[in-house]
C-alpha positions, 0 to 999 in steps of 0.5 A: 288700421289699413296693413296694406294693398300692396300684395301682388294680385292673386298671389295667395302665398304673399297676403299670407307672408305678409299675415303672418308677418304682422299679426305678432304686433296685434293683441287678442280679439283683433280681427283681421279682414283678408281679401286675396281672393281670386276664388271668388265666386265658386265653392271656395268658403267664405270663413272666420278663423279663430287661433288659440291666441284669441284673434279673428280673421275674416277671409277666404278658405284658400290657405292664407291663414295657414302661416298664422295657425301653424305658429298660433294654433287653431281654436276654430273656424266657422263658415260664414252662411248666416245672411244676416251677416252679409249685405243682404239677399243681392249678393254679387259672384265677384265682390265678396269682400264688400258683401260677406267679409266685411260686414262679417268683421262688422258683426265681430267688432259690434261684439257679436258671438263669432258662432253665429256666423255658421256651421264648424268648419273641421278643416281647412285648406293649406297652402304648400308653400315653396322651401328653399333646399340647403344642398351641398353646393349650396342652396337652391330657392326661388324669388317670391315676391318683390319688396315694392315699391323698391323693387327689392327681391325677396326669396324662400331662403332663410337667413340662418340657412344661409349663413351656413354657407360660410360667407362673412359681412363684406364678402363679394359672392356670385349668385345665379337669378333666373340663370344669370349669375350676379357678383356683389358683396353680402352686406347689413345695409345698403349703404354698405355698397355705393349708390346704383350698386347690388347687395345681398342682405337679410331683409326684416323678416329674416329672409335674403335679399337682393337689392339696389342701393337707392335703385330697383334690382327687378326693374333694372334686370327685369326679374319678376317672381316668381325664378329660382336663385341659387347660392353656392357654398364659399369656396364651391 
């Protein structure tokens, strides 16, 4: 099953977003193939990460598993060595996803011991991902990726750290992008406002939103993540 190639190049955090978004679907012994790798090449390790609910994921040692094992658990982590579960002697500084990770996961998916690829690998590399801060005038987070291709902004604020800030469904709101402020109302969906027109929501994944309705919010007001937003608390 193809997820997707739509993560923003090089960006790390979001191949993790969208990992740990989607894993919760997939049953024990799925293995997963992860290439967001803009350390391919030097000393980064190539690895095979086990979480203790049974999945395998073939990636780069550079945090994009992080999101997964913080939630599952670690079962364990092996650094892929071995060549005979590699492509081969020729090996190229630039496409390890044609000649380590993938013939890694083929290895997998033939039912090989997962062991066999390498020695332990005892710890690996974290992301530390951006937080939003809840404050008493409001919340401060940036914009962190786009929901593309609708050009919908997606932000480090949670859902439920906003709805502390007192705003009801159907409330206009002004809110600072970038340090321009945008008024539009907090809806449930975008049909909540006319066609063309802004709405605050909270996305799928439990995030907050910015969105045109049938249009793209970055391409209209030209913000690319990642900026910061800020969200002030009614009456603020």
């Amino acid at each position: 099953m193809d997820i997707t190639h739509r993560v923003t190049p090089y960006s790390i955090e979001e191949g993790a977003r969208y990992l740990e978004s989607v894993t919760p679907y997939y049953p024990a012994g799925t293995i997963f193939l992860v290439v967001v790798d803009p350390g391919v090449g030097t000393s980064r390790k190539a690895v095979i990460v086990k979480s203790k609910k049974g999945q395998y994921f073939v990636l780069p040692d550079n945090g994009l598993v992080t999101p997964v094992i913080d939630r599952d658990g670690l079962e364990g982590a092996r650094e892929i060595t071995n060549p005979a579960w590699m492509i081969g002697d020729k090996i190229s500084s630039t496409f390890h996803g044609r000649d380590i990770f993938s013939p890694a996961a083929a290895h997998l998916a033939n039912g090989e011991d997962w062991t066999m690829a390498g020695p332990e690998v005892r710890e690996l590399v974290r992301l530390q991902p951006r937080t939003a801060t809840l404050e008493p005038g409001g919340i401060n987070g940036a914009v962190i990726a786009l929901d593309d291709p609708f050009g919908s902004l997606i932000t480090d604020i949670q859902g439920d750290d906003f709805k502390k800030l007192g705003y009801a469904l159907g409330e206009k709101l002004t809110i600072k992008i970038d340090k321009r402020d945008f008024t539009m109302p907090y809806g449930r969906t975008f049909m909540d406002v006319p066609v063309g027109q802004p709405l605050l929501y909270v996305n799928s994944r439990g995030r907050i939103s910015v969105a045109l309705n049938q249009g793209d919010f970055s391409k209209k007001y030209k913000i690319s993540p990642p900026v910061p937003i800020f969200i002030p608390r009614k009456g603020g």
